[in-house]
C-alpha positions in Angstrom: 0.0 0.0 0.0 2.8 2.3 0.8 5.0 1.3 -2.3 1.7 2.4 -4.1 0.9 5.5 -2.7 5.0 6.3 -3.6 4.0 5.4 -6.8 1.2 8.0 -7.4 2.4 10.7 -5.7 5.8 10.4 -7.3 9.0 11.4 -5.7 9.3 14.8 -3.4 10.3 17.6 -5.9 13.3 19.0 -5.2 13.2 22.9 -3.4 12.9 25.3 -6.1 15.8 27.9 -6.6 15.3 31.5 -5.7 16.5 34.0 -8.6 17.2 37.9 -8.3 16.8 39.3 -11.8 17.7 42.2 -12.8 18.2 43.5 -16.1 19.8 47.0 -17.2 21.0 48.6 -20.6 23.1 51.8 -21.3 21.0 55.3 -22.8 20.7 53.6 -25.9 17.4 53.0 -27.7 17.6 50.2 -29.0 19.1 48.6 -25.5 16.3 49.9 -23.8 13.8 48.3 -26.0 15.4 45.3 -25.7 15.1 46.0 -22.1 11.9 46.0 -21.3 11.9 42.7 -23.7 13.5 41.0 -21.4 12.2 41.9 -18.0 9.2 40.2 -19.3 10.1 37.1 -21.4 13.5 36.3 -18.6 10.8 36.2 -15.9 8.3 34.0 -17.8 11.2 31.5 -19.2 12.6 31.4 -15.5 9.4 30.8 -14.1 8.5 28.2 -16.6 11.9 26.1 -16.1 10.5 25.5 -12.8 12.7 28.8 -10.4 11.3 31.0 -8.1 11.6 34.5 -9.3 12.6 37.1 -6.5 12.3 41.0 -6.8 15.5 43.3 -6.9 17.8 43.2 -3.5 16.0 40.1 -1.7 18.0 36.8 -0.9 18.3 34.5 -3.2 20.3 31.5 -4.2 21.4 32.5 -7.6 21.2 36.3 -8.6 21.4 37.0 -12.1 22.2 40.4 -13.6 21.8 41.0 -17.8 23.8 44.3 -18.6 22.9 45.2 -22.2 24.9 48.0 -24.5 24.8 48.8 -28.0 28.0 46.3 -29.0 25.7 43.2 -26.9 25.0 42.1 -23.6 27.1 40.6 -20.7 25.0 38.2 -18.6 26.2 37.6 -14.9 24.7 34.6 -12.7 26.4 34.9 -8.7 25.5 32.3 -6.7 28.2 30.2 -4.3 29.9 29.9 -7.8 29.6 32.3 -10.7 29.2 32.3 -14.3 29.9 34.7 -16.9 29.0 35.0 -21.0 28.4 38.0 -23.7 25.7 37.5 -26.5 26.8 39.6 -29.5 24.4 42.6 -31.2 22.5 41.5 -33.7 18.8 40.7 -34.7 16.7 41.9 -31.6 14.3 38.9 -31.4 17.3 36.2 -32.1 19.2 38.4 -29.1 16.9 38.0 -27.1 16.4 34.3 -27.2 20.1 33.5 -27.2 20.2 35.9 -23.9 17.3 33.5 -22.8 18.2 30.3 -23.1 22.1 30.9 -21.5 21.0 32.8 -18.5 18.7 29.6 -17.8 21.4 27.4 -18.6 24.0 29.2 -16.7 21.4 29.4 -13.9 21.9 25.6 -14.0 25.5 25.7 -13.9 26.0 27.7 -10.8 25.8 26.4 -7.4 23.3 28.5 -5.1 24.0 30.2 -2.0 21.6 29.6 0.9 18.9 32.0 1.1 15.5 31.9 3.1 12.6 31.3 1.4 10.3 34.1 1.1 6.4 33.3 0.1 5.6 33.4 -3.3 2.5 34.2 -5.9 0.9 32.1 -8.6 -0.7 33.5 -10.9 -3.5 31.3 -12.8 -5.7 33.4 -15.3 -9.0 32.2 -17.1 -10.8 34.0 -19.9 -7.6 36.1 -21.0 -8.8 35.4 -24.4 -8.8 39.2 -25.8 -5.0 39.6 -24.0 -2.9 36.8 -24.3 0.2 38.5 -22.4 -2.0 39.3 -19.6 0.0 36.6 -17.3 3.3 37.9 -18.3 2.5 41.3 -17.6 1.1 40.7 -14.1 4.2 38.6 -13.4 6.0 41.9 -14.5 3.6 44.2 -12.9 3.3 42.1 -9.5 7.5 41.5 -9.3 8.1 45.8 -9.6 5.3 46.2 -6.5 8.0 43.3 -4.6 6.0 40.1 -4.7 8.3 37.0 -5.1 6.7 34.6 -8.3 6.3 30.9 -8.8 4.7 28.3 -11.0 4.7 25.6 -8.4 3.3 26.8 -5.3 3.5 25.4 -1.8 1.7 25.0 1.2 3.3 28.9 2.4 2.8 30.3 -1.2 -0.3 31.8 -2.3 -2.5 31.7 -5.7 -4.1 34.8 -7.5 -7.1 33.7 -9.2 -7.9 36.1 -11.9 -10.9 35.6 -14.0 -11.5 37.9 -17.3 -15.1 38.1 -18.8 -15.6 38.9 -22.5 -17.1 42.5 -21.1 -12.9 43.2 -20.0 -14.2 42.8 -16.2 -12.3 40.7 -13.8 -13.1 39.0 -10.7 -9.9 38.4 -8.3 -9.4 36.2 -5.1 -5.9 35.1 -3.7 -6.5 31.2 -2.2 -3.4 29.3 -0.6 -1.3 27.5 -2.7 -2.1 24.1 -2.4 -5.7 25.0 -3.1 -7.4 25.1 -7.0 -9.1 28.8 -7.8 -13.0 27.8 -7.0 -15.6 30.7 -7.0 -14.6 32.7 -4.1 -17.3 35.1 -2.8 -14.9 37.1 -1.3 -13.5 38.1 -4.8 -12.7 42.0 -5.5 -14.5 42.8 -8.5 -12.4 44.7 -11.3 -14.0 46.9 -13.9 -12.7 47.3 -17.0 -10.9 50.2 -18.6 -11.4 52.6 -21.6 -8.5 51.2 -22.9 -6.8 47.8 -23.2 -3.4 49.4 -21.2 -5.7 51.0 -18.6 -7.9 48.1 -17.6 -4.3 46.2 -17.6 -3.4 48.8 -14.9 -6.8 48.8 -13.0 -6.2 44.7 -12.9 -3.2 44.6 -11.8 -3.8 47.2 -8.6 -6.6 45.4 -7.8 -4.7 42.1 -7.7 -2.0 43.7 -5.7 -4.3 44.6 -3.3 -6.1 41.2 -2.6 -2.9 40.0 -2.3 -1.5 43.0 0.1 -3.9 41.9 2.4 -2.7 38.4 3.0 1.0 37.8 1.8 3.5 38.6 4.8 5.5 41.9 4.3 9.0 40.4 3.2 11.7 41.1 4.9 14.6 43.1 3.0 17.8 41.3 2.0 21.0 42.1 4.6 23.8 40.0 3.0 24.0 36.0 2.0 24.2 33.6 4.8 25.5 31.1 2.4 29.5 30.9 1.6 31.6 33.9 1.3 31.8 34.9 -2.3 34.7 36.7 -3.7 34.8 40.8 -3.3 32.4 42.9 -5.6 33.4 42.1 -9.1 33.6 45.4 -11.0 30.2 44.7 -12.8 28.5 45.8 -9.8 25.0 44.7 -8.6 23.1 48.0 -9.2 21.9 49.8 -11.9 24.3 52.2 -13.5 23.4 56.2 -13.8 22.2 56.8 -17.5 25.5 59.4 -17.6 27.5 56.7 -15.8 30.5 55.9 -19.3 30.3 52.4 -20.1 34.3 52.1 -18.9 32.8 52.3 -15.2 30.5 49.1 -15.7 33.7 47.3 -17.5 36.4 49.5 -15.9 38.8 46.2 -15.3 37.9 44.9 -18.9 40.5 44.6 -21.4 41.5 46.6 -24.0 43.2 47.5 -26.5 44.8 51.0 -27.0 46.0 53.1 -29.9 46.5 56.5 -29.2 48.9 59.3 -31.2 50.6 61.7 -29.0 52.7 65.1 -29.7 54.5 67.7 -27.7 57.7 68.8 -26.9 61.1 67.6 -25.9 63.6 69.7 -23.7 67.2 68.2 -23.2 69.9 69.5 -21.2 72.7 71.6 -23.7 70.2 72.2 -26.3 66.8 74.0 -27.5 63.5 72.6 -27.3 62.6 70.2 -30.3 59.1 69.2 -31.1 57.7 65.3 -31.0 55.6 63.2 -32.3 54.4 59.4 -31.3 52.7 56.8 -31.4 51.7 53.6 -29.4 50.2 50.5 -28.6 49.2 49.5 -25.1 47.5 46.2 -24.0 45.6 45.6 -20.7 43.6 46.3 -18.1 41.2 49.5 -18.6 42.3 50.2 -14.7 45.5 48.0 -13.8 48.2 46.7 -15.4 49.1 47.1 -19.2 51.5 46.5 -21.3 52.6 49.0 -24.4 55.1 49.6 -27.3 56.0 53.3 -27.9 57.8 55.0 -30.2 58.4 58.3 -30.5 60.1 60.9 -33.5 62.0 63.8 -32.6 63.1 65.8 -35.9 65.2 68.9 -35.9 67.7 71.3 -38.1 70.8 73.3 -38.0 73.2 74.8 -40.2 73.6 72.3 -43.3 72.2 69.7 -41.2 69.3 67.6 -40.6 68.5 65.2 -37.3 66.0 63.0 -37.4 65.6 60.8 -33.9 63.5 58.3 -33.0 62.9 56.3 -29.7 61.3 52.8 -30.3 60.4 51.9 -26.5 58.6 49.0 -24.5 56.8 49.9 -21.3 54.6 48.8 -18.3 52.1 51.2 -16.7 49.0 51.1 -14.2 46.3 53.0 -14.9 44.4 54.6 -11.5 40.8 55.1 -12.0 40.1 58.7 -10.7 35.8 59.4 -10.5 33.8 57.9 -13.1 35.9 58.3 -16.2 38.9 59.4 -14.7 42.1 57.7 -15.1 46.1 58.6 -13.8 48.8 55.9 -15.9 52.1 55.7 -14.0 54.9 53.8 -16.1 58.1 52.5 -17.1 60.0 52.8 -20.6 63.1 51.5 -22.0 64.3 51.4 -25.8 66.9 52.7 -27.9 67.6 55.8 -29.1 68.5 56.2 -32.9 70.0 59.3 -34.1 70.1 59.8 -37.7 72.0 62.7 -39.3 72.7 64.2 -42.9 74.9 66.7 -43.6 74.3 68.6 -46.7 76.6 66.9 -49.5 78.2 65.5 -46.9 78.2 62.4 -44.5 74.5 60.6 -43.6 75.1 58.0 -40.4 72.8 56.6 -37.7 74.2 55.9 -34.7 72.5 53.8 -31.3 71.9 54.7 -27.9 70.1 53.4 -24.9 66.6 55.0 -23.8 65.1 54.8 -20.2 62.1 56.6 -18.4 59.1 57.3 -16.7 55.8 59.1 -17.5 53.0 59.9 -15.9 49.9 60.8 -17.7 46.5 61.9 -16.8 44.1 61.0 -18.8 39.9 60.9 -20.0 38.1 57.9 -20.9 34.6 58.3 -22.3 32.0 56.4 -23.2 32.5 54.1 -26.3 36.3 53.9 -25.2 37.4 57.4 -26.8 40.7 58.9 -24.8 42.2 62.0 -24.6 45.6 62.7 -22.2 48.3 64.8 -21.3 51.4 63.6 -19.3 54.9 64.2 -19.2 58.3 62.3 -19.4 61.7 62.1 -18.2 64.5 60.4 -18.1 68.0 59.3 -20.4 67.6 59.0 -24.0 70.6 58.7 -26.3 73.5 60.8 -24.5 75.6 63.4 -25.7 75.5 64.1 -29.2 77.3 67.4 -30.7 77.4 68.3 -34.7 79.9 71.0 -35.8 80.5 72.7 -39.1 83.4 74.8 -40.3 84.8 74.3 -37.0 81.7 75.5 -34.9 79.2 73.7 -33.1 76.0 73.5 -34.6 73.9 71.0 -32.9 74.6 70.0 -29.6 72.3 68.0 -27.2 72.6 65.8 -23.9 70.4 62.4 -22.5 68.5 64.4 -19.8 65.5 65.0 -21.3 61.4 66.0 -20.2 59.1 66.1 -22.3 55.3 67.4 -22.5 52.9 65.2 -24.9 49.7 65.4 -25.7 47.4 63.2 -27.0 44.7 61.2 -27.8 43.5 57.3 -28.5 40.9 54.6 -28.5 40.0 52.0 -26.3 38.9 48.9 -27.8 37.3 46.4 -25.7 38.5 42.5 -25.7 34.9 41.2 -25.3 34.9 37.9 -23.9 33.2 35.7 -26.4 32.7 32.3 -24.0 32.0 31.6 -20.2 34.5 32.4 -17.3 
């Protein structure tokens, strides 16, 4: 009898996982159509795969966050692991179910924290037959006003009955969950609206109501019980200021850099000679980077021209200052080439060492676009003199400071697969 009662009821379902969605885009319109897209159809395909949809800031085993920009999206899931992926720009309904079906399955993939349940809201609808969205808007609708959401209630969850009659009235009663929605004749009777949106909105605060009255006021989230994650990644969990750049969402992302640069050069023994550069640097947006430099000093005297270049590798760190902000302290060393031609006379390069530091302080705007200035100094070269008809016509030493100016592109290194 036992082994048969087993039988029928099946085995005890597993407890469902909690999930904190939130979804954000840059001032962009087509990200923000996309937006409200996905607020919707997330929800409804979590829901559906069988997880327990939480408002914004409440505990939860498995928070998900769905940052969408012009270039894509980056899709986040934190739980006692964490997952990571990027969904290309493209088609907005193909985006959109690509985003979809990997936040579910990286939802899968992570291991939740321990969170306390919080009661939850079904929502079964009969007669929708005029607004076949209806659920998925109430879902939306009831999720902002900080109900928690479900498809498989328990005995602690609750069900919202909602009835819609061909006239575009509703009848609404909230039972418990394990109960079916019966005629209730305690049911708040909705009227309909002028319009389609507004008897949406007339539903929807009368079904927030019924349900005001009997679900338990949650209680706000105050930090994860479960394991210690690792600190704040730079993504953080909050919604970015519509002026916010986009380097502050990605500020540790990283890039690549071309920039061209001019100024001048000052050198001990000698005039001021203008420059000209350019360079390469790879790495972190805010840390550590890598970069090749080279820079092109040309000047004239008497029956002679000098042409000098200084081909350099460096390491800097760039210091986030404020939102788009950034200081870059670094090293340099190179060579030093100085080329000279004498008029109808001798043409000859000749090789010395280059060594430095700069320090530049710099812009970063949205889209990656960067404008500096910064200074150098250090030894480059060393003592080079040029005379003609016995008198010295060019003369400088390796002491040098120089003032540059310039300006560059950052180029994101999007990630294309999971971390």
């Amino acid at each position: 009898m036992l082994l048969l009662l087993a039988t029928l009821l099946g085995p005890p379902r597993p407890p469902q996982t909690s999930v904190e969605l939130r979804v954000t885009s840059v001032d962009d319109g087509a990200a923000k159509l996309l937006e409200q897209a996905l607020v919707q159809g997330l929800g409804a395909r979590l829901l559906e795969d069988g997880y327990r949809v939480v408002p914004a800031g409440r505990a939860a085993g498995v928070r998900v966050w769905v940052h969408l920009e012009a270039t894509g999206a980056t899709i986040e899931t934190r739980g006692a692991t964490q997952q990571t992926a990027t969904v290309p720009a493209g088609d907005p309904a193909l985006v959109s179910l690509e985003i979809q079906q990997l936040t579910t399955a990286l939802v899968d993939e992570v291991q939740p924290s321990l969170a306390e349940p919080e009661p939850a809201v079904a929502i079964e609808v009969t007669g929708a037959t005029a607004d076949p969205e209806l659920r998925e808007r109430l879902q939306r609708g009831l999720l902002g006003r900080g109900f928690a959401l479900t498809r498989r209630p328990g005995a602690d969850d609750r069900r919202l009955c909602v009835a819609v009659a061909e006239s575009g009235e509703a009848r609404v009663h909230v039972v418990a969950g394990g109960s079916s929605c019966t005629e209730d004749g305690s049911a708040v009777q909705v009227p309909a609206g002028d319009t389609a949106a507004r008897g949406r909105e007339l539903l929807l605060a009368g079904a927030a109501a019924a349900l005001g009255a009997v679900v338990p006021e949650p209680v706000p989230w105050q930090g994860s019980p479960g394991p210690k994650l690792a600190p704040e990644s730079p993504r953080a969990w909050r919604t970015p200021p519509p002026d916010e750049s986009l380097e502050s969402v990605e500020r540790n992302a990283p890039a690549l850099t071309i920039a061209v640069h001019g100024g001048l050069l000052a050198r001990t023994g000698g005039p001021v000679d203008g420059l000209v550069g350019l360079g390469m640097r790879l790495g972190r947006r805010r840390g550590l980077g890598g970069a090749i430099d080279c820079i092109v000093v040309p000047s004239r005297a008497e029956h002679l021209r000098v042409v000098e270049a200084a081909p350099t590798l460096a390491i800097d760190w760039r210091i986030g200052v404020g939102g788009s902000g950034v200081v870059a302290l670094g090293l340099l060393a190179g060579v030093h080439l100085h080329h000279f031609a004498q008029t109808g006379g001798a043409r000859q390069t000749r090789v010395g060492a280059s060594a430095g530091a700069t320090v530049r302080v710099g812009w970063l705007g949205r889209r990656g676009a960067l404008l500096f200035a910064g200074l150098r100094a250090g030894w480059s070269g060393g003592r080079w003199v040029h005379a003609y008809d016995t008198e010295v016509s060019w003369r400088r030493a390796g002491l040098v400071l120089g003032l540059e100016l310039g300006a560059g592109w950052d180029i994101a290194l999007r990630r294309g697969g999971r971390r």
